[in-house]
C-alpha positions as CSV (number, residue, x, y, z in Angstrom):
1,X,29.6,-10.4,-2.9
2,X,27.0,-11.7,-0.3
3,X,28.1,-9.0,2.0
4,X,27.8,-5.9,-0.6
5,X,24.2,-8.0,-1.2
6,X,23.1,-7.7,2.7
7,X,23.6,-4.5,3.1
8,X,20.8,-2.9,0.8
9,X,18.7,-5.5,1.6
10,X,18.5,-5.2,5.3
11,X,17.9,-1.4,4.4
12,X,15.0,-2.2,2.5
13,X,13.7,-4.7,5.1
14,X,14.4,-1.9,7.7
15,X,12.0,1.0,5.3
16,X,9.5,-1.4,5.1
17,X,9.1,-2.3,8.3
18,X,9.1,1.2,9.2
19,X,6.6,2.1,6.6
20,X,4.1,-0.8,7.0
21,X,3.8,-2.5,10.1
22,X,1.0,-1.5,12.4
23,X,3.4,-1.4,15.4
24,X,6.1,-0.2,14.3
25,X,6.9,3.5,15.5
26,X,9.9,4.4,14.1
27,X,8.4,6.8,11.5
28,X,6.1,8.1,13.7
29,X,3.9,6.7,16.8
30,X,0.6,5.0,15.2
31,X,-2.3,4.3,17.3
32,X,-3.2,0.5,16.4
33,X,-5.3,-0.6,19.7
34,X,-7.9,1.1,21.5
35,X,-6.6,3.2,25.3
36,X,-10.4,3.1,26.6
37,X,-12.7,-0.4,28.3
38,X,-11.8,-3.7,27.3
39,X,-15.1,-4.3,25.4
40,X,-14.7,-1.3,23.1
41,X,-14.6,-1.0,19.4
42,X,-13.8,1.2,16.8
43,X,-15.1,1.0,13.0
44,X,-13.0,3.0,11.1
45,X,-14.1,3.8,7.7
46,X,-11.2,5.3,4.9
47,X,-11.5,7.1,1.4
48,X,-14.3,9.4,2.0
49,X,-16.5,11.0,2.0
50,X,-17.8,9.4,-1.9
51,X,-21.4,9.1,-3.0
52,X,-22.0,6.2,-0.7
53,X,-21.1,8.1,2.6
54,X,-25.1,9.2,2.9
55,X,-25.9,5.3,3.0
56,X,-23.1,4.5,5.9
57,X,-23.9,7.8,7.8
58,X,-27.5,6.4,7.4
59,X,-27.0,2.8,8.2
60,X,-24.8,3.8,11.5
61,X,-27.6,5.7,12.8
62,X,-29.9,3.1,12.6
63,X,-27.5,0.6,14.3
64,X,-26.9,3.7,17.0
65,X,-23.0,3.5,16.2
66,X,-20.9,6.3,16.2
67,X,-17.4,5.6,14.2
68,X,-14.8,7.3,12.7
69,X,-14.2,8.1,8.8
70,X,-10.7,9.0,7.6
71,X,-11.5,11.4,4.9
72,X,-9.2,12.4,1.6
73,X,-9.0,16.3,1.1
74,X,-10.1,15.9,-2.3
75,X,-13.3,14.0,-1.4
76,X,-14.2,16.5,1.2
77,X,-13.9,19.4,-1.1
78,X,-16.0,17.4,-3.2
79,X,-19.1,16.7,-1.0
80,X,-18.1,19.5,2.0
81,X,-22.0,18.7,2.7
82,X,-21.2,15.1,3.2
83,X,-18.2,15.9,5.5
84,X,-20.3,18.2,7.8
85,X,-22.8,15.7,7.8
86,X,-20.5,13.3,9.2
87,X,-19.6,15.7,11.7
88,X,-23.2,16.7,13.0
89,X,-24.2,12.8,13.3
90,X,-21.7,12.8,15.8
91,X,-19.0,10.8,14.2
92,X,-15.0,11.6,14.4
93,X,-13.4,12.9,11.1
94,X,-9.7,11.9,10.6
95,X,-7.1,13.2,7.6
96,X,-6.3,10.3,4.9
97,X,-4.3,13.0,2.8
98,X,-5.4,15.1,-0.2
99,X,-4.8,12.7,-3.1
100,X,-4.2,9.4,-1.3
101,X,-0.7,9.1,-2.3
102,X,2.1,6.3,-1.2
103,X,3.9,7.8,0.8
104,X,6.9,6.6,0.8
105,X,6.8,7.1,-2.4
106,X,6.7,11.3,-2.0
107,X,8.7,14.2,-0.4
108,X,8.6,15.8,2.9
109,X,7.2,18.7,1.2
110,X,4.6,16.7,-0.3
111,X,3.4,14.6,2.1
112,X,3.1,17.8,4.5
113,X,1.3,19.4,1.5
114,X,-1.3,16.6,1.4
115,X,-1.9,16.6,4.9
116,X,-2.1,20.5,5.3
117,X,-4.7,20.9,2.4
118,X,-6.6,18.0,4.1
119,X,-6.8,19.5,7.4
120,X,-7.8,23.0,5.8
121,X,-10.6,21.0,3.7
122,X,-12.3,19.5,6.4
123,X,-11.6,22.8,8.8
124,X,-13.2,24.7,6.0
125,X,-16.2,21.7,5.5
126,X,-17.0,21.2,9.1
127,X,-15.7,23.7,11.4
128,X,-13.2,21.6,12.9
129,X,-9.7,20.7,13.2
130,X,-8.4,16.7,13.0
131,X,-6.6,15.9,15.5
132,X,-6.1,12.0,13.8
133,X,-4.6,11.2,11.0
134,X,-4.4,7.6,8.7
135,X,-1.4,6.9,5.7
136,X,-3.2,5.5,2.7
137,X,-2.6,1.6,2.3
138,X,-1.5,1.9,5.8
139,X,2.2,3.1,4.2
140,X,4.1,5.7,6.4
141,X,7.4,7.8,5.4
142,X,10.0,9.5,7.8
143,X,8.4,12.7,7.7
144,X,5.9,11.9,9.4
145,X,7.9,11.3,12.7
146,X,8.5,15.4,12.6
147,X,5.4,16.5,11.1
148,X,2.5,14.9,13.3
149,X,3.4,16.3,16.2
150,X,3.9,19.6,14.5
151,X,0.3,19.6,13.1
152,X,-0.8,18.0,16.5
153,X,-1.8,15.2,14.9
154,X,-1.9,11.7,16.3
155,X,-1.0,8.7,14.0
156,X,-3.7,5.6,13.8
157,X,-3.2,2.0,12.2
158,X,-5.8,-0.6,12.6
159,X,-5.8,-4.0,14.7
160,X,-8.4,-5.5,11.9
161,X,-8.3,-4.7,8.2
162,X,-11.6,-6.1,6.5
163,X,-9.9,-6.3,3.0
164,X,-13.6,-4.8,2.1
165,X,-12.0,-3.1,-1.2
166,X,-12.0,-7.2,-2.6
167,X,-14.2,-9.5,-0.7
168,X,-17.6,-10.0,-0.6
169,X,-19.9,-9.3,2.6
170,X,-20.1,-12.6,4.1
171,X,-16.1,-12.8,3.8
172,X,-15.1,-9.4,5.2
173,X,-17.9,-9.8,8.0
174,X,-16.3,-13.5,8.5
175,X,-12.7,-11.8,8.8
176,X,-13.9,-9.1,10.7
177,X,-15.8,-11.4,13.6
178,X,-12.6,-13.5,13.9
179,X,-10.4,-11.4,14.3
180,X,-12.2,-8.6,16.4
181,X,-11.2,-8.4,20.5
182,X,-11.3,-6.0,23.1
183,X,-9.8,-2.7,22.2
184,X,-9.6,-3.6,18.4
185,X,-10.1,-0.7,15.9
186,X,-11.4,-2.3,12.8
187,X,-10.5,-0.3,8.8
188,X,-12.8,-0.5,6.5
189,X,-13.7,2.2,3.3
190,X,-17.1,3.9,3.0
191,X,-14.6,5.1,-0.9
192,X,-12.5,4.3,-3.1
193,X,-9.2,6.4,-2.7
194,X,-10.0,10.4,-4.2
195,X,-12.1,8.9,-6.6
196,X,-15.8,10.6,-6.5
197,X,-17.8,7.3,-7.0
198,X,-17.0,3.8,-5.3
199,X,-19.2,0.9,-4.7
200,X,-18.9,0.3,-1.5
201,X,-22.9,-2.0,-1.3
202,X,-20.0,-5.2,0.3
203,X,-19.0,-3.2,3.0
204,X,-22.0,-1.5,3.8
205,X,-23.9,-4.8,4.2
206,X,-20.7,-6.6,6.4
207,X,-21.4,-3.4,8.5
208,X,-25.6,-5.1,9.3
209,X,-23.9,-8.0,10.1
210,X,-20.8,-7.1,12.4
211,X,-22.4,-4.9,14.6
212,X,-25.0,-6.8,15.9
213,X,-22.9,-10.0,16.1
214,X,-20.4,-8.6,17.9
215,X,-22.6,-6.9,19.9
216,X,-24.0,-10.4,21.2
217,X,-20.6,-10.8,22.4
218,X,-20.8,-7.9,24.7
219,X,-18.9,-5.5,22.7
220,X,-19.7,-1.7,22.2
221,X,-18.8,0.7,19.5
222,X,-16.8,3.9,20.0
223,X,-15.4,6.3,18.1
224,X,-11.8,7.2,18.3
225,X,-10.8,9.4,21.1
226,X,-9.3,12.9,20.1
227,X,-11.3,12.8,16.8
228,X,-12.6,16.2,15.6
């Protein structure tokens, strides 16, 4: 009995490890530290672009930060005007999929669907390709192993997840600062999935206090290399 038991439960153990854990690469490499200096940083920002992209796009200019926004196909088809304007600010745009699925959850000829109309969304927005490309929640599926490099895409994680979709500012600004190091690319969410409205006013003030803080440390903010 305990051995007909083991069986499906190491093959669950083994998907989701596969699907979930930052370094795991055997559904597909994921980026989940920085290649560039030891003080650099990357904010990462998901769910985009929704109607409080303006305000993060306004506040990173004022900081002088350039970062990188993972954006859902659906959203940039939404507010194209927001997605080029993330472009000319000088930020990198990544593909988050269409409809911000689970993965895991979907087949091959889904997932490539979600990440085809994403790329031709923001191509079509912006005037550029994505080279980098996020899961939603983080979740991967075996596809992915075939089709990133087919799409010349380049898979990223995150070293620090500000759980930003939950916390208050002081919190996710407290994680964040704890956690940070050298080389650490930090997720957080300028929206809320494809949805066209999110309140994002938490993240957005966690972002005043991060930078500078961590820039007392001697850290400076990139964006991710390879981003469109």
């Amino acid at each position: 009995m305990w051995s007909a038991l083991a069986l499906p439960a190491v093959a669950l153990a083994y998907a989701a490890y596969s699907a979930a854990w930052p370094s795991s690469q055997r559904w597909g490499g994921s980026l989940r530290r920085l290649q560039t200096g030891p003080r650099d940083i990357a904010l990462t920002f998901d769910d985009g672009p929704s109607d409080e992209t303006p305000s993060f796009l306004d506040e990173l200019e004022a900081l002088e930060v350039k970062a990188t926004f993972f954006a859902c196909g659906r959203n940039v088809a939404r507010r194209p005007e927001v997605a080029r304007a993330t472009v000319e600010a000088g930020h990198a745009i990544g593909n988050h999929t269409y409809f911000h699925p689970i993965l895991p959850m979907c087949s091959y000829r889904r997932v490539r669907e979600e990440i085809v109309a994403t790329q031709a969304a923001i191509l079509d927005a912006t005037g550029v390709r994505p080279t980098l490309f996020r899961p939603p929640f983080g979740l991967r599926s075996p596809g992915l192993r075939r089709l990133l490099p087919e799409l010349g895409l380049t898979g990223v994680h995150w070293s620090v997840i500000g759980n930003d979709w939950k916390w208050e500012a002081s919190r996710i600004a407290r994680r964040v600062l704890a956690k940070a190091s050298g080389r650490s690319i930090v997720c957080l969410h300028d929206g809320h999935g494809a949805l066209p409205v999110a309140d994002r006013a938490e993240t957005l003030e966690a972002v005043r206090r991060i930078v500078p803080a961590l820039r007392d440390r001697g850290y400076r903010f990139v964006r991710l290399a390879g981003g469109a």
